[in-house]
C-alpha positions as CSV (number, residue, x, y, z in Angstrom):
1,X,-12.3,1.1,-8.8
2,X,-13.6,2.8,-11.8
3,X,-12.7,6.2,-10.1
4,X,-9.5,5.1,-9.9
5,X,-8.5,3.7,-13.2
6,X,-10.9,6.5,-15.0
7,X,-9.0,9.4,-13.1
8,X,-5.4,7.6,-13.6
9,X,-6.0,6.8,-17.0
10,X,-6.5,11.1,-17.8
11,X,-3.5,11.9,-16.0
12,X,-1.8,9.7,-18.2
13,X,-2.6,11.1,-21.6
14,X,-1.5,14.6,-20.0
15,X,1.9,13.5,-18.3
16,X,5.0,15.8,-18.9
17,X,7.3,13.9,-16.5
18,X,6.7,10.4,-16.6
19,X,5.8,8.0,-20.3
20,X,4.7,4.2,-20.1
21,X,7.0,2.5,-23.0
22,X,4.6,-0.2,-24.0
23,X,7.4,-2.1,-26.0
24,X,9.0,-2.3,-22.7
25,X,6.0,-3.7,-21.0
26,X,5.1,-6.0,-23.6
27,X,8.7,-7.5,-23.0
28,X,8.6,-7.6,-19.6
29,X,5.1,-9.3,-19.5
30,X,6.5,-11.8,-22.0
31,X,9.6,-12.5,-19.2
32,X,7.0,-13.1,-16.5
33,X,5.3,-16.1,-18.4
34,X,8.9,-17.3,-20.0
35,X,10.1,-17.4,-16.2
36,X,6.7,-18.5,-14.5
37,X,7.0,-15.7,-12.0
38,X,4.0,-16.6,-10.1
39,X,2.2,-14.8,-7.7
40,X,3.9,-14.7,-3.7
41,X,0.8,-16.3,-1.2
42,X,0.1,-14.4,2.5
43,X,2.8,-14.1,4.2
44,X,2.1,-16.1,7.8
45,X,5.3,-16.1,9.0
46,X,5.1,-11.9,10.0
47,X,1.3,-11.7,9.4
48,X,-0.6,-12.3,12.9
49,X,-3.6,-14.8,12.3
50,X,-6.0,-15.2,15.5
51,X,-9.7,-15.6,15.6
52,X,-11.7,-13.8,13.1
53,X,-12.1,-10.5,15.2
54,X,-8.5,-10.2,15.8
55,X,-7.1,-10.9,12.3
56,X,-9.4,-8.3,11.0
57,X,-8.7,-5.8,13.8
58,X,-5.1,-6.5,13.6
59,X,-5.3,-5.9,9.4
60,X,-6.9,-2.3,9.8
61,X,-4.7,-0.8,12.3
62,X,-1.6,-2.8,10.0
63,X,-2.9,-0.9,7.0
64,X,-3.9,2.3,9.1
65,X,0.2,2.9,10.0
66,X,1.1,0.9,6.0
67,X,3.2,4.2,4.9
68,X,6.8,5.8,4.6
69,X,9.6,3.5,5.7
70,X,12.2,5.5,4.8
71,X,14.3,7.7,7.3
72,X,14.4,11.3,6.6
73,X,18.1,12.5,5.8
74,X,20.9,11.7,7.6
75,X,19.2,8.7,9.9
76,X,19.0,5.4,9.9
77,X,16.5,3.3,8.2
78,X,14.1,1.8,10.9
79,X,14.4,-1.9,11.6
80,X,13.6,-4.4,14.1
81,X,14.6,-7.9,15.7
82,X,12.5,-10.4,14.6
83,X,13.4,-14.3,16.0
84,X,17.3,-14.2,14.1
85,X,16.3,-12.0,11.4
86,X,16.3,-7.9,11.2
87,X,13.5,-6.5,9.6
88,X,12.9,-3.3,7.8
89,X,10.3,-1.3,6.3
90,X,6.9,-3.0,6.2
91,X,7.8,-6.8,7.2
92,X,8.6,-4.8,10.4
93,X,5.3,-3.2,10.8
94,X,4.0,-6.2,10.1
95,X,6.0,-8.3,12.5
96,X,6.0,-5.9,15.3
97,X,2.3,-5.3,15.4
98,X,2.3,-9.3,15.5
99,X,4.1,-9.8,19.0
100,X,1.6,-6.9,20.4
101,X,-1.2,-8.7,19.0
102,X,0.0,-12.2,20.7
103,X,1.3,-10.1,23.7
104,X,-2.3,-9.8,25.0
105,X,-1.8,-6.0,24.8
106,X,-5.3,-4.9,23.3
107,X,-4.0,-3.3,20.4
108,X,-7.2,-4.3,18.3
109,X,-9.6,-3.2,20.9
110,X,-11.3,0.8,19.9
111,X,-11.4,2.5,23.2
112,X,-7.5,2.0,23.9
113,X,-6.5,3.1,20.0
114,X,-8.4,6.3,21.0
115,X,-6.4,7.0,23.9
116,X,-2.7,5.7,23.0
117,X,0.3,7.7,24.0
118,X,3.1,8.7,21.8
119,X,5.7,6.6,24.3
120,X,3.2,3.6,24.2
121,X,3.1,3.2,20.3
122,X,6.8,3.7,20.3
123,X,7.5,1.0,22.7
124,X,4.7,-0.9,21.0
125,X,6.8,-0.4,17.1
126,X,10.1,-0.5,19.4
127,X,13.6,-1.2,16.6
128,X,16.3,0.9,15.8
129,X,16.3,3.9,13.6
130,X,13.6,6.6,12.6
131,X,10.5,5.8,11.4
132,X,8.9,8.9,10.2
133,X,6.0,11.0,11.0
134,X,5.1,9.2,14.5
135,X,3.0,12.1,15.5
136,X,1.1,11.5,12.7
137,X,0.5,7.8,13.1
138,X,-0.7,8.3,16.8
139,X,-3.4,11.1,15.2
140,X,-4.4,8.2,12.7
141,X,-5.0,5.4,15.4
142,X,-6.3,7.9,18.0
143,X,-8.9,8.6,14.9
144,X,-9.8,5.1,14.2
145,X,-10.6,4.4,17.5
146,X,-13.1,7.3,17.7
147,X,-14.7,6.4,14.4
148,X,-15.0,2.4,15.4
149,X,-16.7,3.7,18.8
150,X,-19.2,6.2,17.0
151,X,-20.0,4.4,13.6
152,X,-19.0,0.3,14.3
153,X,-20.2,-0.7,17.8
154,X,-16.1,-0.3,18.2
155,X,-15.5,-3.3,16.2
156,X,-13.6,-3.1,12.8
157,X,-15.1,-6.7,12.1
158,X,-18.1,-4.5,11.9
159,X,-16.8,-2.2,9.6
160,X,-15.7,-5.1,6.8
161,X,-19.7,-6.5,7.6
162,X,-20.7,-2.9,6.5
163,X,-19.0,-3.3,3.4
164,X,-21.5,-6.1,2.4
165,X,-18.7,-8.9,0.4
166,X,-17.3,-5.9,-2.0
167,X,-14.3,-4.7,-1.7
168,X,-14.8,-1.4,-3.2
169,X,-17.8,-0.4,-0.9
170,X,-15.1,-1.2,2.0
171,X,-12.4,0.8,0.1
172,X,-14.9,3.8,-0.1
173,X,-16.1,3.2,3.0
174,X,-12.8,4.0,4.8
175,X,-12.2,7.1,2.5
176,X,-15.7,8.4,3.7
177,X,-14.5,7.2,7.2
178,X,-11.6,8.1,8.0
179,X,-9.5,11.0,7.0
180,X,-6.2,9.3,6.5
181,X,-8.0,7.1,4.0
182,X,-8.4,9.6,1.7
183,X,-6.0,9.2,-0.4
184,X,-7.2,12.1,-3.3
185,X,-4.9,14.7,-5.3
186,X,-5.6,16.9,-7.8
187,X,-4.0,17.6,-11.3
188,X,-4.9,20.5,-13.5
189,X,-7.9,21.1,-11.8
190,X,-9.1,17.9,-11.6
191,X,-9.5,15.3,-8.8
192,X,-7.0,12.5,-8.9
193,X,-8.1,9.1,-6.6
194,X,-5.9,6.6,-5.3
195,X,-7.1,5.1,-2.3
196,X,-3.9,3.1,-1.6
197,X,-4.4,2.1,2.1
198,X,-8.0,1.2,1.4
199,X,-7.3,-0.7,-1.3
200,X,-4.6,-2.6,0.3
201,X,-6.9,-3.3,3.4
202,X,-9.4,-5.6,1.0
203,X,-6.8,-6.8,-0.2
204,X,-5.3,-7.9,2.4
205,X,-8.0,-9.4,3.9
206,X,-8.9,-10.9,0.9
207,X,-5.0,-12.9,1.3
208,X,-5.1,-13.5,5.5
209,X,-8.2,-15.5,5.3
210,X,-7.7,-16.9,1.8
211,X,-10.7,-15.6,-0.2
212,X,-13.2,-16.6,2.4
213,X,-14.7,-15.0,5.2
214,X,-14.2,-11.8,5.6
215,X,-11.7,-11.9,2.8
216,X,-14.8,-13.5,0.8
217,X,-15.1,-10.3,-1.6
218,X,-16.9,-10.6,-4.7
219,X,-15.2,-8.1,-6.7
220,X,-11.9,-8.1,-6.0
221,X,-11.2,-7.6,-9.8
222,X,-12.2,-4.4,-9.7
223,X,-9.3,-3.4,-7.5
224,X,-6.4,-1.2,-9.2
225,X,-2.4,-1.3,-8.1
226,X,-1.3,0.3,-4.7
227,X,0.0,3.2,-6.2
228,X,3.4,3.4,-3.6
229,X,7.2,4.0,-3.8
230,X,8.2,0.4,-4.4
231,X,5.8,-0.3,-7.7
232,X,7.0,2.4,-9.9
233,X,11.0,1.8,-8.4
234,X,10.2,-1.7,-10.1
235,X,8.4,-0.7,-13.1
236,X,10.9,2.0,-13.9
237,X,13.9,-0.7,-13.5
238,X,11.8,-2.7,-16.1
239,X,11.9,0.5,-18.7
240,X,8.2,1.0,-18.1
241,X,8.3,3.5,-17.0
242,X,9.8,6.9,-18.3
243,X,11.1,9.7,-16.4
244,X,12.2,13.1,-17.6
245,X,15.6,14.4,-17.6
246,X,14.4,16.8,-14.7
247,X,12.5,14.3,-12.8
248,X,15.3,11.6,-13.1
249,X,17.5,13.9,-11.9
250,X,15.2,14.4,-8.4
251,X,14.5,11.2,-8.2
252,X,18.4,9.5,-8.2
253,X,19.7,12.3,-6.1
254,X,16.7,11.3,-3.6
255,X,15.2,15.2,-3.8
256,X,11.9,15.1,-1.9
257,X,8.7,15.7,-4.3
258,X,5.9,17.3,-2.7
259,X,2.6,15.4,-2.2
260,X,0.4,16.7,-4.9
261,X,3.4,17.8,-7.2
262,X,2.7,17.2,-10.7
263,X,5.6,15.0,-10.7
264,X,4.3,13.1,-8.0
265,X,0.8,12.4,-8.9
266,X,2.6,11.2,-12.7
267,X,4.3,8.8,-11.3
268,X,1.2,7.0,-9.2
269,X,-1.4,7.6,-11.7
270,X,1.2,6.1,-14.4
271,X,2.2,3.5,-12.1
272,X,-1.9,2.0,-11.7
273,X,-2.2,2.4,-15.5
274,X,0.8,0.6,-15.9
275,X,-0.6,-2.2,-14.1
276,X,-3.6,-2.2,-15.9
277,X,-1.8,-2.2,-19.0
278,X,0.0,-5.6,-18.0
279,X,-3.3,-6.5,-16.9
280,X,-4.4,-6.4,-20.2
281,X,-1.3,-7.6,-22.0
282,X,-1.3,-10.9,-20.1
283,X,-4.9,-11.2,-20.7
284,X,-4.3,-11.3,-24.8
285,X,-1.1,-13.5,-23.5
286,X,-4.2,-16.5,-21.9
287,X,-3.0,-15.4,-18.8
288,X,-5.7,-13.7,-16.4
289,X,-4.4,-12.0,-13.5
290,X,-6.3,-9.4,-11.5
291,X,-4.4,-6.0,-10.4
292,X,-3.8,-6.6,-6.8
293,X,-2.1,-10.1,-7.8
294,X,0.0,-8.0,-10.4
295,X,0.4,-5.5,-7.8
296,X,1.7,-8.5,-5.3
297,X,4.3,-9.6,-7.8
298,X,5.6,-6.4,-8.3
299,X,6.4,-5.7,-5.0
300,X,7.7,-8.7,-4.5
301,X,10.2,-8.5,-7.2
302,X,11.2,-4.7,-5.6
303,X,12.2,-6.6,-2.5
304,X,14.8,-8.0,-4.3
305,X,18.4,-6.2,-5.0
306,X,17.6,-6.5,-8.6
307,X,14.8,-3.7,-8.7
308,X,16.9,-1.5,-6.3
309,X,19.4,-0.2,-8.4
310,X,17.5,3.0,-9.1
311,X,16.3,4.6,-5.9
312,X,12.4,5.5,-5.6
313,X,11.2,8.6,-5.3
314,X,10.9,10.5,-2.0
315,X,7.3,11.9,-0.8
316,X,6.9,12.9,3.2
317,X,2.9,11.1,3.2
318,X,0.4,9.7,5.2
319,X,-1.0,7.5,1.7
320,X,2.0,5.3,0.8
């Protein structure tokens, strides 16, 4: 997304608190091809697939609740029984919105979105620990029921149809949807655009029906990273990126940074230029990967213990 990258790209050649080292990147760009690091496919096993509707239903209200895992202070990070495993973070999302969806509970339908109860979407996410800003997450469903009733014939199929094949138009179709979509800041005076959840939903459709269908978007190479917590935990482990003494300092001892904090928007903005950069880098290397796929392979690597030695930094946020 032009606005995107174009926006990203200015908060970048004015960042105080965060530096890309491109020496760094080159190297790590040259590991990924001496390893064959290759890009991880859908995930089926916590991903629900059903008829066309459903998958697409079930994708938007996934990517509607796709934020802030970790537990405030003191609590325990949320987590949930899955067949012999315990899942955290999004693989729970992921896997609990999967047994409603097979339940026959209609999760995916718009009229009972709009009316959910705070003790029905807890039962419904169920697990152990805290998974923040709940309140919040029934306001965003309640939402997206009213706007697929009002604007979509209460269909989110309808909504991807709207889109016409291009994953931007859906991406800036959500954001002039939906208010939790809009995923904007503003540095110095100027608008910063990240669209993280929108992004990820065309992305994701893109992976659960593999490229065709309604994942059949013609321009998915115009997609930027998902500016999060996880990418720049990864990318900082890698010596990509650069944090001052002061930020560093925040960051380790887990000090929350305010949503729309210079620090904060400098690390996502740096974070999608990053990406871009090792877009490019590969590219001169004969390898051609598009953002989203570099995007998917960081955050792969960042589920590993490897990546997790430095901690990521800590924003309260509906966006990531």
């Amino acid at each position: 997304m032009w606005e995107v990258l174009r926006t990203a790209k200015s908060v970048v050649a004015k960042s105080r608190h965060v530096q890309i080292d491109k020496e760094a990147l080159a190297r790590f760009c040259q590991n990924l091809l001496k390893e064959a690091i290759t890009i991880p496919s859908w995930n089926r096993r916590y991903h629900f697939s059903g008829n066309k509707d459903d998958t697409v239903s079930y994708l938007l209200v996934l990517d509607s609740l796709n934020f802030c895992f970790w537990p405030s202070s003191g609590k325990a990070k949320w987590n949930i029984d899955y067949g012999q495993k315990q899942l955290s973070g999004y693989y729970a999302l992921a896997a609990s919105l999967k047994k409603t969806f097979k339940s026959g509970l209609p999760m995916g339908k718009a009229d009972y979105l709009r009316a959910l109860t705070l003790d029905e979407l807890r039962r419904i996410l169920g697990g152990q620990g805290e998974l923040q800003l709940m309140e919040r997450r029934l306001q965003i469903l309640h939402e997206l029921g009213q706007v697929l009733i009002s604007d979509f014939r209460g269909e989110a199929s309808q909504l991807v149809v709207g889109a016409g094949q291009s994953a931007i138009r859906l991406a800036r179709l959500l954001a002039e949807k939906l208010t939790s979509f809009q995923d904007v800041s503003e540095y110095e005076g100027q608008k910063v655009f990240f669209y993280k959840r929108a992004q990820i939903f065309a992305a994701d459709l893109h992976g659960a029906f593999d490229g065709k269908d309604e994942g059949a978007f013609q321009d998915m190479d115009q997609l930027t990273a998902f500016a999060d917590y996880k990418l720049p935990q990864v990318l900082r482990h890698a010596g990509i990126l650069r944090y001052s003494g002061a930020l560093v300092e925040k960051v380790d001892q887990e000090v929350l940074l305010e949503p729309g904090s210079p620090e904060e928007v400098e690390i996502r903005a740096n974070t999608i230029w990053a990406v871009e950069l090792i877009r490019q880098e590969l590219e001169g290397m004969g390898t051609s990967l598009r953002a989203f796929e570099i995007d998917w392979l960081l955050w792969n690597l960042g589920q590993g213990s490897v990546c997790r030695t430095k901690p990521y930094h800590k924003t309260v946020t509906i966006f990531y």
